[in-house]
Steps between C-alpha positions, in 0.01 A plus 500: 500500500131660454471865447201705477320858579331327777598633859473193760485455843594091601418397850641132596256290681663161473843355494789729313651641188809674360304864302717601255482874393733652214726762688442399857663156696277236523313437782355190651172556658310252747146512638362799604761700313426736215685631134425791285576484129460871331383528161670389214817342669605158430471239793470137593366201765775221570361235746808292563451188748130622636155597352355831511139669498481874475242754408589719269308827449517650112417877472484691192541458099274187493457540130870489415632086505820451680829446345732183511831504473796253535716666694 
């Protein structure tokens, strides 16, 4: 899992994915659908069985690096 002080806003254009988000169930998002990922809270992409494109819109704190974590 990736945490950072980054706010982002992830719209799926192609395909699926399983967003994970410390504190909230999963959620598996297809095309067309969107995900919001506050600041500072750990989350996650699983793409199982198909590929995924998404934009993904950063706001915020882009001179502080994100944190990794093995969790």
């Amino acid at each position: 899992m990736a945490s950072s002080s980054r706010r982002r806003n992830i719209v799926v254009i192609a395909g699926e994915a399983e967003f994970h988000l410390q504190g909230a169930p999963s959620q598996t998002l297809q095309s067309g659908q969107s995900a919001f990922h506050p600041s500072g809270a750990a989350h996650a992409l699983t793409s199982h069985a198909h590929p995924v494109m998404a934009y993904v819109v950063w706001r915020d704190d882009f001179d502080v690096a994100p944190v990794w974590s093995e969790r």
